[in-house]
C-alpha positions as CSV (number, residue, x, y, z in Angstrom):
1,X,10.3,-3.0,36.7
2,X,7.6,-3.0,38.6
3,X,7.9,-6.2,40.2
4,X,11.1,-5.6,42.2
5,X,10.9,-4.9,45.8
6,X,11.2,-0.9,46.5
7,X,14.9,-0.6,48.5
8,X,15.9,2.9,49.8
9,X,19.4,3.8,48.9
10,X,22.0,6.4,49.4
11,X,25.0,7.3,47.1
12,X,28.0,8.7,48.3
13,X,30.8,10.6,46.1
14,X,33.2,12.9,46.3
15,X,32.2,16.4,45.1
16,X,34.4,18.8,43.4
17,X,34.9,22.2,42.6
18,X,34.4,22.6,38.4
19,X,37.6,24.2,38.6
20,X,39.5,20.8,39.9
21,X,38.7,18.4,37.4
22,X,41.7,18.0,35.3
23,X,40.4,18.2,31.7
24,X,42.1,17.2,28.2
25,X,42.0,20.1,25.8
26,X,42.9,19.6,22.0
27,X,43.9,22.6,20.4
28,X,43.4,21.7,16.4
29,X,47.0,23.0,14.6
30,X,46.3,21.2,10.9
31,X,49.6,21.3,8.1
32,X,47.5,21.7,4.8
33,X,50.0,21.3,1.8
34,X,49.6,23.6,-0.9
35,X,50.6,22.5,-4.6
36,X,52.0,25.4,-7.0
37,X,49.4,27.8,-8.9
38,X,47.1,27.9,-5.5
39,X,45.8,30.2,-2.5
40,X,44.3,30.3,0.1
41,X,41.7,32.6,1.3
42,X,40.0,33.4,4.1
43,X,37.1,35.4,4.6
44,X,35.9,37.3,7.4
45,X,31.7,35.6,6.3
46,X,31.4,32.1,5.9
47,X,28.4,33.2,3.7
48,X,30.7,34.7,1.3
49,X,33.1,31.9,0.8
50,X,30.3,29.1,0.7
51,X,29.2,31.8,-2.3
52,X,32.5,32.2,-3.6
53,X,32.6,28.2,-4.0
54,X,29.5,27.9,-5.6
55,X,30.7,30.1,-8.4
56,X,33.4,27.8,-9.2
57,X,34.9,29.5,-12.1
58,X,36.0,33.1,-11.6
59,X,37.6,35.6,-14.4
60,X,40.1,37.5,-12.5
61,X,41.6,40.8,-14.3
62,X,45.0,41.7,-14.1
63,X,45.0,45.0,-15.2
64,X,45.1,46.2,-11.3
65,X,42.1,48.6,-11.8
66,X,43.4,50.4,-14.9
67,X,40.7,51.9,-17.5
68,X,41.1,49.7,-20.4
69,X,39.8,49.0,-23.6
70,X,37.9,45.4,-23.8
71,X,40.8,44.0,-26.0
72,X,43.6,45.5,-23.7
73,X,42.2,43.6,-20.9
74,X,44.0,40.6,-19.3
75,X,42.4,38.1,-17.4
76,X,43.1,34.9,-15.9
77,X,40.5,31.3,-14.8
78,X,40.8,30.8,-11.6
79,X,38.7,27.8,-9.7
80,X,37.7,27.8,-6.3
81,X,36.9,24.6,-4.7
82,X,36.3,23.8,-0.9
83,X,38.7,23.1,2.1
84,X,38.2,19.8,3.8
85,X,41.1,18.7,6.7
86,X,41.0,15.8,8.8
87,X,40.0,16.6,12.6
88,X,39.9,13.8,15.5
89,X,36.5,13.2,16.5
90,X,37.4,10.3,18.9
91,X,40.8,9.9,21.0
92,X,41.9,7.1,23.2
93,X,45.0,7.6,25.2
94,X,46.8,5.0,27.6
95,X,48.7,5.9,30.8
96,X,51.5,4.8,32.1
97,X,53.2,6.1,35.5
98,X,57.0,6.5,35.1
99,X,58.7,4.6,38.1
100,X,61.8,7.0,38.5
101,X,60.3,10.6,37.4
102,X,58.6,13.1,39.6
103,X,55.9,16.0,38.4
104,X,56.9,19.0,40.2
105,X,54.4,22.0,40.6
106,X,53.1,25.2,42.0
107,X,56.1,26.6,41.4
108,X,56.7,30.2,42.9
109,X,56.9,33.0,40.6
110,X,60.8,33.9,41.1
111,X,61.6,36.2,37.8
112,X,64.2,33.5,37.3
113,X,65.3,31.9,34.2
114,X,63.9,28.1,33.2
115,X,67.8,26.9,33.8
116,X,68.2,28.6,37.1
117,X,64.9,27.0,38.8
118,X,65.9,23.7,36.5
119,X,69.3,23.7,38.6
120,X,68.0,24.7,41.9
121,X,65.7,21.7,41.7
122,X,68.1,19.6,41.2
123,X,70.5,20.8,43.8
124,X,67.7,20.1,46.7
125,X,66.3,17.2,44.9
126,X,69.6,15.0,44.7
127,X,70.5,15.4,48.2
128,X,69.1,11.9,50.0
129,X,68.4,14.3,53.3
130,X,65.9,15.8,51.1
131,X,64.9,12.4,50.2
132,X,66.2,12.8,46.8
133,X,68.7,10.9,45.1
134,X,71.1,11.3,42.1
135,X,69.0,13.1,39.1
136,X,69.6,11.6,35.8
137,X,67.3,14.1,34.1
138,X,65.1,17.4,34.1
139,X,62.8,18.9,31.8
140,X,60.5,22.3,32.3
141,X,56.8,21.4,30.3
142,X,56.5,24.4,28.4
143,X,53.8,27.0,29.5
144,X,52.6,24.3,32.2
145,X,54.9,26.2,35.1
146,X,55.6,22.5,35.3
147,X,58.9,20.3,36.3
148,X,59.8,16.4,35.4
149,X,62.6,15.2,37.5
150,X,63.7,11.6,36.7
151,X,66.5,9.7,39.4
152,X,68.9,7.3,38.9
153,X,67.5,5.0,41.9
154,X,64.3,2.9,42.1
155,X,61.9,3.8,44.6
156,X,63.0,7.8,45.2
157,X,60.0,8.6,43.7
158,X,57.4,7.0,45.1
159,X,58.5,7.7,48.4
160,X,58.5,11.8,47.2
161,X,55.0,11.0,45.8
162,X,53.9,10.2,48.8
163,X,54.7,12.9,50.7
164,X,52.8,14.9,48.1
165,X,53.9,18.6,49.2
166,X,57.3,19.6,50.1
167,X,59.0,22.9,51.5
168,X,61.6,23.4,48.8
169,X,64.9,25.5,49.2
170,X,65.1,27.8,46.3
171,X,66.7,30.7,46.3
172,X,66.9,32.9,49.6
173,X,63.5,30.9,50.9
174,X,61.9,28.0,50.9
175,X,58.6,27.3,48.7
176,X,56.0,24.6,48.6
177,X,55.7,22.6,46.2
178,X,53.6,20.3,45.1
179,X,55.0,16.6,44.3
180,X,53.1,14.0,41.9
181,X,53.4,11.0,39.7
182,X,54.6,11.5,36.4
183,X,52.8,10.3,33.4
184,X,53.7,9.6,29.7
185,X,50.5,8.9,27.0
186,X,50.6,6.8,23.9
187,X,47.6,7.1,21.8
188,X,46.5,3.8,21.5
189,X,42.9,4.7,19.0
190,X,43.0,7.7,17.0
191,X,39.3,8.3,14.5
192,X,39.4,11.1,12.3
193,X,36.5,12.7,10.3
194,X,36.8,15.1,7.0
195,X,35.6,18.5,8.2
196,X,35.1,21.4,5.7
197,X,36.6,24.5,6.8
198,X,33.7,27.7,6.6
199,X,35.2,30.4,5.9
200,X,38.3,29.6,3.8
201,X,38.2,28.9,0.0
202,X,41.1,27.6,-2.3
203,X,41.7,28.6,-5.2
204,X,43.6,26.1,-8.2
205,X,44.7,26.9,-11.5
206,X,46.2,30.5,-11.1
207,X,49.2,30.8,-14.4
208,X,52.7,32.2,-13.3
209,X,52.1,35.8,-15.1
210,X,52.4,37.9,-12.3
211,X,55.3,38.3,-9.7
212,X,54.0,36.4,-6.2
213,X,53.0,39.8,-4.3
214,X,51.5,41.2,-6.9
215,X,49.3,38.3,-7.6
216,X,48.2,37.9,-4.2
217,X,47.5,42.0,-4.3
218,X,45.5,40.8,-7.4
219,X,43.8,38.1,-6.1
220,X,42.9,40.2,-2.5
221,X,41.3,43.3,-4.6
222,X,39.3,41.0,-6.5
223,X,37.3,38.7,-4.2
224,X,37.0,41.3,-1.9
225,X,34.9,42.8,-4.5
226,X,31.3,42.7,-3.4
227,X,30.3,43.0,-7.1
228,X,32.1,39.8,-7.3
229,X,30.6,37.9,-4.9
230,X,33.4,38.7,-2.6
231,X,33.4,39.9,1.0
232,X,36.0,41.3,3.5
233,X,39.0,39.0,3.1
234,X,40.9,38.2,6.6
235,X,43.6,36.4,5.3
236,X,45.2,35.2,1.9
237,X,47.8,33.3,0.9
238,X,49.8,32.3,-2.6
239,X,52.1,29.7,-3.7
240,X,53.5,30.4,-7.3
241,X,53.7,27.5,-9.8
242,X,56.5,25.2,-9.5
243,X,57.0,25.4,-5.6
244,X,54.7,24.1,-2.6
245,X,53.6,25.7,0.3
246,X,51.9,24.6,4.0
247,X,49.3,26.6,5.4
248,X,48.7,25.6,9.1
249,X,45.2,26.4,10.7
250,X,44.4,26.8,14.2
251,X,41.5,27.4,16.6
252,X,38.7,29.3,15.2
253,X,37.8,31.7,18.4
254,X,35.9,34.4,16.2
């Protein structure tokens, strides 16, 4: 307002390069039953499968492309409805620091195996000149180039933690590394919201008369069929009647 008093002021922070701040990536990977007597199929054009849907009803012919009289013709109702899978649209995630476990990182690049540098670690990290202590666990995070090393004492880690790089033996030489807390997440609040998928159709009602690859073959050659109201398909798949099926979908990155 107005009315208050003009007061000069300065505001100090700490400024960091993009590239440091540690973000939270969700990479969507969605299990999407399938019942018996349905497909999936995925076009390369949303346009095509939003035009696909609003067909609803499609009369597909099994005669694989044959030249057939009218009354030799077989054909089968197919219905093509929309695909809708739950994604998170807000995610709340408490911390918790572990109180015997270690985060090991900027590991070097030795062409070793994951159980060789597991074992090495251990060797320099249970030795108390090292500062270590007995290790009642490890575990290598995946693709993170990342270690978890959990003690058997109280208090080894936070006093590794606070040294926060160390000049490890491994090998021949000896490597820094780079020594932080470890932390576990519990998702405490979890919303969803129904998202429809654009370019993917399913397809319900499809009668067991064809062996499974030569229905999907059917099913491919006819709603790629631009006469059809088809497109380029990218991807299709088919789960005969009286068995089930899970189609997972990922990131779309096209």
């Amino acid at each position: 307002p107005s009315s208050w008093p003009e007061k000069k002021m300065v505001f100090k922070g700490l400024v960091a390069d993009k590239e440091d701040v540690s973000k939270l990536m969700l990479t969507p990977l969605i299990h999407y039953p399938l019942l018996g007597g349905s497909a999936l199929i995925t076009f390369e054009k949303a346009e095509v499968a939003q035009r696909i849907i609003e067909m609803k009803e499609h009369m597909v012919e099994l005669s694989c492309g044959e030249e057939l009289e009218e009354f030799d013709r077989c054909r089968v109702r197919v219905q093509a409805a929309p695909v809708e899978i739950l994604l998170p649209s807000a995610l709340e995630i408490g911390l918790t620091q572990n109180s015997r476990s270690i985060l090991v990182s900027e590991l070097p690049n030795l062409g070793i195996s994951e159980e060789a540098l597991l074992d090495k670690l251990e060797l320099f990290f249970s030795k108390t000149k090292n500062g270590g202590s007995e290790v009642e666990s490890r575990k290598f995070l995946g693709d993170s180039g990342q270690v978890v090393l959990t003690f058997t004492q109280d208090g080894v880690a936070d006093l590794l933690i606070e040294r926060g790089h160390m000049e490890v033996l491994i090998g021949k030489g000896k490597h820094k590394v780079k020594i932080s807390p470890c932390m576990n997440g519990d998702i405490t609040n979890l919303q969803l919201q129904p998202c429809r998928c654009p370019r993917t159709v399913v397809l319900l009602g499809i009668p067991d008369v064809l062996d499974e690859e030569s229905m999907r073959d059917t099913l491919e050659i006819h709603f790629q069929k631009g006469s059809r109201g088809g497109g380029e398909v990218d991807a299709l798949c088919y789960v005969p009647a009286g068995r089930t099926g899970v189609a997972v979908f990922v990131e779309d990155v096209g």
